[in-house]
MIFI-487139 format. One record per residue (C-alpha): residue number from 1; residue in one letter; x negated, y, z. Coordinates in steps of 0.25 Angstrom, whole numbers. Layout:
N
{seq NUM type A xx X yy Y zz Z}
...
END
This chain:
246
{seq 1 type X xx -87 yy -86 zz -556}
{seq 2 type X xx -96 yy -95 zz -555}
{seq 3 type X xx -92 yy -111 zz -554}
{seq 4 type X xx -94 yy -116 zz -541}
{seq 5 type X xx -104 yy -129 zz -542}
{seq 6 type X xx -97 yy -142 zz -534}
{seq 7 type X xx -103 yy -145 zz -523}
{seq 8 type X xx -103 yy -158 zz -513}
{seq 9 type X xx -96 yy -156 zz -501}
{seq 10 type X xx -97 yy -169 zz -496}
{seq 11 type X xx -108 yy -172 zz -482}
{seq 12 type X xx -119 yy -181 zz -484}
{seq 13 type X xx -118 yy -189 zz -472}
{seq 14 type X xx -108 yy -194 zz -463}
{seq 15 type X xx -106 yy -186 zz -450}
{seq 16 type X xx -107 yy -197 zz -438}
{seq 17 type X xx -98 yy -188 zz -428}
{seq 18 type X xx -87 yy -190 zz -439}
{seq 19 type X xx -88 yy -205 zz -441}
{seq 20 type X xx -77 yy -213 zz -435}
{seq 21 type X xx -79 yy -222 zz -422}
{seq 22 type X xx -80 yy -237 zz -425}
{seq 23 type X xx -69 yy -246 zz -421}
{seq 24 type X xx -68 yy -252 zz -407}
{seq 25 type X xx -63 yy -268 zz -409}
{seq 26 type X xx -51 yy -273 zz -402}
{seq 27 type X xx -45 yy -257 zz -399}
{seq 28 type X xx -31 yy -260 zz -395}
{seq 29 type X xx -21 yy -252 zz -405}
{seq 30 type X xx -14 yy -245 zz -393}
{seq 31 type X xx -28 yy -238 zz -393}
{seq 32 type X xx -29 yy -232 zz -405}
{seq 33 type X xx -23 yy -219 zz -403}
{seq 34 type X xx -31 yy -216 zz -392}
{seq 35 type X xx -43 yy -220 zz -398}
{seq 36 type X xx -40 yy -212 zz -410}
{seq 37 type X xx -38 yy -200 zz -401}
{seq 38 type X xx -50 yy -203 zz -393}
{seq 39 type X xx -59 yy -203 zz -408}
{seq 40 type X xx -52 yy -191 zz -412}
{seq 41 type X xx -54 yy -182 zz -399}
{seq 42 type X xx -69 yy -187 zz -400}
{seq 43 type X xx -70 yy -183 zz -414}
{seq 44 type X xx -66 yy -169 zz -411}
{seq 45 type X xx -80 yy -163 zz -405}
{seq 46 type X xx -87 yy -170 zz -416}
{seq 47 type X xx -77 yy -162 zz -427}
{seq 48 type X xx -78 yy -149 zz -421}
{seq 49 type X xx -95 yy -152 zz -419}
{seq 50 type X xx -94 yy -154 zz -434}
{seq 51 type X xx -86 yy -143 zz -436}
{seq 52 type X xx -95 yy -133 zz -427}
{seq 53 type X xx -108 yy -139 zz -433}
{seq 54 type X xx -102 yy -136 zz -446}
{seq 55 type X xx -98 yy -121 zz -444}
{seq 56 type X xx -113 yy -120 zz -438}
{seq 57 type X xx -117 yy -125 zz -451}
{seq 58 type X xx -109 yy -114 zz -459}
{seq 59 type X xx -113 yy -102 zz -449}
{seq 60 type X xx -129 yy -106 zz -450}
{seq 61 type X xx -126 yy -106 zz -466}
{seq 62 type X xx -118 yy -94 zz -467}
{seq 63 type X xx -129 yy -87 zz -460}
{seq 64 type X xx -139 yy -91 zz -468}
{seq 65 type X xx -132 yy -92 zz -483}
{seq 66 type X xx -128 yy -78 zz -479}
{seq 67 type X xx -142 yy -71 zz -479}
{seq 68 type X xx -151 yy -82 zz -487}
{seq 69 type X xx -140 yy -88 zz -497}
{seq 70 type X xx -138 yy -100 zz -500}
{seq 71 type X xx -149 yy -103 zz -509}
{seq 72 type X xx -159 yy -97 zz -498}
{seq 73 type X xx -153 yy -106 zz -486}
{seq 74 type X xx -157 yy -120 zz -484}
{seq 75 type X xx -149 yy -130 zz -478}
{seq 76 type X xx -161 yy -133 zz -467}
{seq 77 type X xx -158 yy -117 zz -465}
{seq 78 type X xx -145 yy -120 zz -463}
{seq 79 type X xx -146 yy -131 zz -454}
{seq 80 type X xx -156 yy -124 zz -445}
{seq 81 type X xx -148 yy -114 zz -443}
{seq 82 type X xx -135 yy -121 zz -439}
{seq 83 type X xx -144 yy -130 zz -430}
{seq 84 type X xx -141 yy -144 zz -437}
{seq 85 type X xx -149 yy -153 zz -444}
{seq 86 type X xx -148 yy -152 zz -460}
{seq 87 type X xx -143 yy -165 zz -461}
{seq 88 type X xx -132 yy -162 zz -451}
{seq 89 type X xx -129 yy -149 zz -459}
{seq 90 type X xx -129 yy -158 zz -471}
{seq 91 type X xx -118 yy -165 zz -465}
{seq 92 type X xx -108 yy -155 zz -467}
{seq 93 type X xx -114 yy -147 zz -480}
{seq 94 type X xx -119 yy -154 zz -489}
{seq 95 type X xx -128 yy -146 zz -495}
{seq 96 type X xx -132 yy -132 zz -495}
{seq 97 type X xx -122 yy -127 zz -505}
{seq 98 type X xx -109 yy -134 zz -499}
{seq 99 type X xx -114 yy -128 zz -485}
{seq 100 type X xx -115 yy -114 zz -493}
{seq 101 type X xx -101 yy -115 zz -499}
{seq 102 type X xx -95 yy -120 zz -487}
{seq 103 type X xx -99 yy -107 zz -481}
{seq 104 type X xx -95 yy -98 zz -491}
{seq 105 type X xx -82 yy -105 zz -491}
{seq 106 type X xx -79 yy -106 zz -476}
{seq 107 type X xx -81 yy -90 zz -478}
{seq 108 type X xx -71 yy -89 zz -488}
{seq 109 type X xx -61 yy -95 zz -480}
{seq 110 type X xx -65 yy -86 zz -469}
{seq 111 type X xx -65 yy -73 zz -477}
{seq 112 type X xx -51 yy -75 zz -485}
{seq 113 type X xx -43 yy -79 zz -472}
{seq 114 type X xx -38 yy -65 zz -470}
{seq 115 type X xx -36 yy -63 zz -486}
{seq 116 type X xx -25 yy -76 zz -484}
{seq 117 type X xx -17 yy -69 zz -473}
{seq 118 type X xx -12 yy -58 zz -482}
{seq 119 type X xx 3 yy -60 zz -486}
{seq 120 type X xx 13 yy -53 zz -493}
{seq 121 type X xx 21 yy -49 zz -479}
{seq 122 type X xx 11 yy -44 zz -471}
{seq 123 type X xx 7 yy -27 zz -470}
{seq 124 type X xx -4 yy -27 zz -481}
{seq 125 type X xx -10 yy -17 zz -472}
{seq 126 type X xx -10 yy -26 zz -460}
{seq 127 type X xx -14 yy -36 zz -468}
{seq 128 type X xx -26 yy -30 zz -476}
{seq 129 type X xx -30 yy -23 zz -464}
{seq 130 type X xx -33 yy -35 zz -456}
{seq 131 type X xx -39 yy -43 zz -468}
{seq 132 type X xx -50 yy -30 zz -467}
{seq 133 type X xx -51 yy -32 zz -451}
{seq 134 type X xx -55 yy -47 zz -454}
{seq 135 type X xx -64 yy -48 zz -465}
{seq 136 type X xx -72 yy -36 zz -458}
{seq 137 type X xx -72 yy -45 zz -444}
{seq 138 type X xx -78 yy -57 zz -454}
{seq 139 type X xx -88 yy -46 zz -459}
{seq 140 type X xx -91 yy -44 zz -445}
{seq 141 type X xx -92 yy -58 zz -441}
{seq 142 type X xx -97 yy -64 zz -453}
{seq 143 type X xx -107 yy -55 zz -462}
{seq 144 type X xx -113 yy -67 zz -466}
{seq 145 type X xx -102 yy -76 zz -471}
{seq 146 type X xx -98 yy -60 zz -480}
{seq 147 type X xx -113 yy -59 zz -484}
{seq 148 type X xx -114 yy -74 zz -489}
{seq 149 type X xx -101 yy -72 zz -498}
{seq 150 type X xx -105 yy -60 zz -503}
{seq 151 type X xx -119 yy -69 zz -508}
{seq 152 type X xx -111 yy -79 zz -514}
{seq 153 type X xx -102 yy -69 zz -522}
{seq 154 type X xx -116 yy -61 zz -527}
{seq 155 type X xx -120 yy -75 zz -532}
{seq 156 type X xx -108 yy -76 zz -540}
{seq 157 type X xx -102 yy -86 zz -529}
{seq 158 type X xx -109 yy -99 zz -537}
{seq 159 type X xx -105 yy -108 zz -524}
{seq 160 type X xx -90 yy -102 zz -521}
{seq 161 type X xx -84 yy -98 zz -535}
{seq 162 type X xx -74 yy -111 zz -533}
{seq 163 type X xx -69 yy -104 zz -520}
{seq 164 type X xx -69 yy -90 zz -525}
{seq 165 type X xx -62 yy -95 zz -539}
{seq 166 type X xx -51 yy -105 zz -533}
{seq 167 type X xx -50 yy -100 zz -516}
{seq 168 type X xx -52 yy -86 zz -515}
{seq 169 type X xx -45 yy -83 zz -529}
{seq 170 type X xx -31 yy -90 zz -525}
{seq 171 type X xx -31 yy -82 zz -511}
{seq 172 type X xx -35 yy -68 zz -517}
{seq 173 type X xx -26 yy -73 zz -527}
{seq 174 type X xx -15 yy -76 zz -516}
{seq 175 type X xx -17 yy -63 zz -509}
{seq 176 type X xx -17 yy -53 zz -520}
{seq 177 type X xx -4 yy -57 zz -523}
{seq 178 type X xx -1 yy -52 zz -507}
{seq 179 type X xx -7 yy -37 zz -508}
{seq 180 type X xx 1 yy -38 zz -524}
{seq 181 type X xx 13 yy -39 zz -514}
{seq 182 type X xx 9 yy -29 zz -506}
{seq 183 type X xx 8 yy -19 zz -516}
{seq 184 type X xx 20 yy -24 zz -522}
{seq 185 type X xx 28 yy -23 zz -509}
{seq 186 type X xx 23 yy -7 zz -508}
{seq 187 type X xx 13 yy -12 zz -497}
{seq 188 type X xx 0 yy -8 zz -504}
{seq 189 type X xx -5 yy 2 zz -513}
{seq 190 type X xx -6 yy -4 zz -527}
{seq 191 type X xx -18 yy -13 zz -525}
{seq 192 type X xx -25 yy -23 zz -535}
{seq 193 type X xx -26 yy -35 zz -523}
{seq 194 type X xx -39 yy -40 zz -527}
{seq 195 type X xx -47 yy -28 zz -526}
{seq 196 type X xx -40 yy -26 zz -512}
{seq 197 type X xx -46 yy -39 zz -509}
{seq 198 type X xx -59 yy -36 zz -515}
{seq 199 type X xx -61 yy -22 zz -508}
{seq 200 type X xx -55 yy -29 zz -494}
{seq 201 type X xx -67 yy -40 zz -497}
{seq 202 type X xx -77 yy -29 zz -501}
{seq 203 type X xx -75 yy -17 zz -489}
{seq 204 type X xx -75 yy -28 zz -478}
{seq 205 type X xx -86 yy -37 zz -482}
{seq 206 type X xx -94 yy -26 zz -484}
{seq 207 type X xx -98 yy -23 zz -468}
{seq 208 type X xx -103 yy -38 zz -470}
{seq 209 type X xx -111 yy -40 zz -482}
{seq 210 type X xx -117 yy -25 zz -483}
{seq 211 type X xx -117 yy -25 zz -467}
{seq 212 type X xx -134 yy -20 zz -467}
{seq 213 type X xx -128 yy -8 zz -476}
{seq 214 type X xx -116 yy -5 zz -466}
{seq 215 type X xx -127 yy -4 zz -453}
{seq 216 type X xx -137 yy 4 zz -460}
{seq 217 type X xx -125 yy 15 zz -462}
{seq 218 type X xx -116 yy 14 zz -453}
{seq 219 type X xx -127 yy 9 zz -442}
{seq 220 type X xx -116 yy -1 zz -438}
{seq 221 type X xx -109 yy -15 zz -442}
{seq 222 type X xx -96 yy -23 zz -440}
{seq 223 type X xx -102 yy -27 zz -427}
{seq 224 type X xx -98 yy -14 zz -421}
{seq 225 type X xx -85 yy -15 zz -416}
{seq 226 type X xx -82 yy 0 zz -418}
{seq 227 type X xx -87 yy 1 zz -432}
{seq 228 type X xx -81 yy -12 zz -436}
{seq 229 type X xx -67 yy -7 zz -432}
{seq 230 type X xx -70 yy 7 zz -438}
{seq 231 type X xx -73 yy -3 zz -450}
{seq 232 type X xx -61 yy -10 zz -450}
{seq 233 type X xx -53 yy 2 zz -447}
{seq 234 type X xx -60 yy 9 zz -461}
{seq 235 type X xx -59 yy -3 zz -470}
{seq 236 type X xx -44 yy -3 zz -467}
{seq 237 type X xx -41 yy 10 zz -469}
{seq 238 type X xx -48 yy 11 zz -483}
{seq 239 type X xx -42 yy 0 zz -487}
{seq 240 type X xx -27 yy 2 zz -481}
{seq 241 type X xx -26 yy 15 zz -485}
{seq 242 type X xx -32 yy 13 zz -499}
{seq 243 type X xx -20 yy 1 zz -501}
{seq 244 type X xx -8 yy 6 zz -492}
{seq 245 type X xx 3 yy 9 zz -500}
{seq 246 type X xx 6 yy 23 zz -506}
END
């Protein structure tokens, strides 16, 4: 695996919404509760205007990174897109490469909170069955976030090797050791856990990143309520009965 290169996280400049008010001479103590709670109720639409011009950042660059890469997407690109200026965008990412990571991790996150709901006393069918339903409702919703991480992988993951080598091996790690269980408990068919996980990743992200195949043969996509249940419904039943106990 490649190493990952360090990047700067830091902003470049300071974000004036997020600077504190001055001091008012002479403000009586008793007051400064009140004032506090004032400044803090004030400062709320600024946070959540951060927050919202920052998740705009993050949709107009997934968008893009996802069909162009990240070495063909610019930062003006970016910045157009998501309707800010480039220094405003420059704010929150520092450069390109933070901004590219940043999505690619925010994905992750995204993508492995099913995988951390497995536990050893749950119905592993129940459980595996619903981890199918949800990661074909992100490929649904979200081609473009599956696309881009299938990029990054291709590339040999050169920006998200730390996250893949440290994040995502302790929870595959953690969650093997659940399916183990299962199998040990006479709930599954013997099953090596991390080709479970692997096939599960494969088979669902499919309908995303090869979604042009899946139209040309079937005339149809996940967006099609009908063939997107009889998707669900097929991709649990190979699975399911492929690992039910004997």
């Amino acid at each position: 695996m490649p190493t990952s290169r360090a990047l700067d996280t830091g902003t470049i400049e300071s974000d004036p919404a997020a600077q504190p008010a001055p001091a008012v001479p002479g403000r009586l103590a008793s007051n400064s509760i009140a004032s506090a709670q004032i400044a803090s109720d004030q400062g709320k639409p600024a946070r959540r205007a951060r927050q919202d011009k920052r998740a705009l950042i993050l949709d107009a660059a997934l968008a893009l990174f996802s069909r162009f890469g990240l070495h063909g997407t610019s930062i003006d690109q970016v910045a157009a897109r998501a309707e800010v200026s480039k220094g405003n965008l420059l704010y929150y990412f520092a450069n390109k490469e933070v901004l590219y990571v940043s999505v690619l991790r925010e994905l992750l996150d995204v993508w492995l909170e099913p995988l951390r709901n497995f536990s050893p006393d749950q119905d592993p069918r129940d459980a595996i069955g619903d981890y199918i339903r949800r990661k074909l409702v992100m490929s649904r919703d979200r081609p473009d976030a599956s696309r881009l991480f299938c990029l990054e992988m291709i590339q040999g993951a050169p920006l998200l090797g730390d996250a893949l080598d440290q994040e995502l091996h302790e929870l595959v790690t953690r969650k093997s050791d659940v399916i183990r269980a299962w199998v040990d408990a006479g709930k599954l068919a013997p099953v090596d856990p991390h080709h479970l996980i692997f096939a599960l990743w494969g088979i669902t992200q499919h309908y995303a990143d090869f979604a042009v195949q899946v139209k040309a043969l079937t005339g149809k996509t996940l967006n099609d309520a009908a063939f997107f249940e009889q998707t669900v419904d097929s991709v649990q039943r190979l699975v399911l009965q492929g690992i039910s106990a004997r």
